[in-house]
N, C-alpha and C positions, 0 to 999 in steps of 0.2 A: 704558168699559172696552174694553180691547184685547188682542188676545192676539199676544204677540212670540215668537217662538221658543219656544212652548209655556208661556211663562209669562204670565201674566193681571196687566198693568197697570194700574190702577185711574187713573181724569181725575182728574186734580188740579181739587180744587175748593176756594175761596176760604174759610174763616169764614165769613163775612159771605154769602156765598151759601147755605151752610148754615142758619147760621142763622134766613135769611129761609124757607128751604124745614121748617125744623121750627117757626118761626111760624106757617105756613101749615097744618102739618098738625094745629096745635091749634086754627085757627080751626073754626064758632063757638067762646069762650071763655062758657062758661055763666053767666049775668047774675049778677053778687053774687060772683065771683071776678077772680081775679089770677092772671095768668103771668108766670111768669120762667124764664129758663134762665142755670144759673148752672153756671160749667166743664163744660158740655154737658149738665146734669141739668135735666129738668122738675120744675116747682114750681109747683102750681095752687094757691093758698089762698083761701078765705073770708074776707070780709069784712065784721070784727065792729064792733058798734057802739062799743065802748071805743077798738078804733083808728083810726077814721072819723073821732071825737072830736075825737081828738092831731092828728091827720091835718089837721082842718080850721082846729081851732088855730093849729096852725102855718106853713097859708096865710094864715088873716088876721092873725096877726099881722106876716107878713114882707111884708105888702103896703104898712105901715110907710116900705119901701123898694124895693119892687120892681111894676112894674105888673102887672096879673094877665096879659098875654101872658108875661112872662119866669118865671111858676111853674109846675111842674107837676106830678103826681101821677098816676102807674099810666102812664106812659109810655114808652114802650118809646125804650132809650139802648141802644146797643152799647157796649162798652167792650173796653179791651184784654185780652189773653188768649185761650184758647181757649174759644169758643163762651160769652160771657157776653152777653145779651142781659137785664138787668135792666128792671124797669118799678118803678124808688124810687117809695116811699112821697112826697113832697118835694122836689122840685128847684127853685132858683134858676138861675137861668142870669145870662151875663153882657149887660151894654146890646151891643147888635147881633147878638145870637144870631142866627139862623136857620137853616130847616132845610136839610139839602142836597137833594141834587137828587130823592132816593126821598122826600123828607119826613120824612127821622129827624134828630132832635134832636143835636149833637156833643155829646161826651161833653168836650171842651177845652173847652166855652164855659160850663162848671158852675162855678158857687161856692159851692154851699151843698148838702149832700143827706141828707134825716134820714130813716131808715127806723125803724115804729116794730114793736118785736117780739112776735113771733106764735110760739106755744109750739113748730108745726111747723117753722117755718123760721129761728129764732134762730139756729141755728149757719151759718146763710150769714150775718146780719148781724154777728155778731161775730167769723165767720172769711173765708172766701173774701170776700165783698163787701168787707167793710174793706178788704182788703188789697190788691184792685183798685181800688176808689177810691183810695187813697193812692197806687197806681203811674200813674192815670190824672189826679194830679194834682190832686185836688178839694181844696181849700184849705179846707174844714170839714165836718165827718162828722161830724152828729148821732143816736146813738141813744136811742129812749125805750122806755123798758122798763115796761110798766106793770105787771107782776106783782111788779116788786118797787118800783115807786114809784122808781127811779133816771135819770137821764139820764149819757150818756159823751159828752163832745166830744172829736171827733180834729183837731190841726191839724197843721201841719209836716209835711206828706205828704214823703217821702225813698224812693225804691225801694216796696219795696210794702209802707210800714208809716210809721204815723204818729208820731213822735217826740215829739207834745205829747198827753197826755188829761188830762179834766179829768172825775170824776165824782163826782157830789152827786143829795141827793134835791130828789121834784119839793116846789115852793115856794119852789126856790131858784131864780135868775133863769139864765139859759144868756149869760152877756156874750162877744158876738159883736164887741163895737168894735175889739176888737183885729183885725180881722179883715177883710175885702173885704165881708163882709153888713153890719159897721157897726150893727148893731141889737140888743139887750138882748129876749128873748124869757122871756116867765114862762110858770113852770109848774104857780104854785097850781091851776088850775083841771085840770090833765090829770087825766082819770080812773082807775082802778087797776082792774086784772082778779082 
């Protein structure tokens, strides 16, 4: 901050600078939770065994196709917009991913990202999140919902909304072939809250 002619200019400071410095002042993150900052809000949740579940499901099953380096789960992606530092439930990434130079994962190198929803913070996965992934271009947006036993696939990301969804209950299969994951994922077994 600087003061010019009696008026007080604030430094210009980056997002992404930001947002590492409000990661930072959430670290420790208390064992058995999640953070997220999503359009500059904290989001601390709990982590239930229902969603751990889904969660782990649907690592082994996308391993299918994917090696266990290119999945990932509760890790922290920046993504575009203001101050959205997500950590998805689910990520794919693409062959040659790697991390940049701080060691954060690109948010360009995702193909697959399913967050499963939690009664606190559903209205980020069905609003703000959606609708940055789609702007940031992620080519399949899975959500699982286990309170009502449904899943929502988003494909055709366009601007910040996804033009293709597809939602059906669990037992029916999530057909992903059309798609850069290439893989048919089942949901008989996902459990319900």
């Amino acid at each position: 901050m600087t003061v010019v002619d009696d008026r007080i200019e604030m430094a210009d400071t980056s997002d992404e600078r930001t947002l590492d410095m409000m990661f930072e002042w959430l670290e420790p993150t208390p064992e058995g939770f999640k953070v997220e900052i999503v359009e500059g809000n904290v989001y601390m949740s709990p982590q239930r065994g229902t969603h751990w579940q889904i969660i782990l499901d649907l690592v082994e099953q996308l391993r299918a196709g994917y090696p266990r380096k290119r999945l990932m789960s509760d890790v922290r992606i920046d993504f575009p917009g203001r101050l959205n530092g997500f950590a998805s439930d689910v990520v794919a990434l693409a062959d040659g991913a790697a991390p940049d130079a701080k060691g954060h994962w690109r948010y360009q190198d995702i193909e697959f990202v399913a967050e499963v929803i939690s009664k606190d913070t559903a209205a980020n996965d069905y609003g703000s999140k959606k609708s940055t992934y789609a702007t940031a271009g992620v080519p399949a947006y899975l959500i699982v919902d286990p309170y009502t036993g449904t899943w929502h696939l988003h494909t055709i990301p366009k601007d910040d909304e996804y033009r293709s969804v597809l939602s059906l209950d669990f037992g029916t299969p999530v057909d992903l072939t059309g798609t850069v994951v290439g893989l048919t994922l089942e949901t008989s077994d996902f459990p319900r809250d």
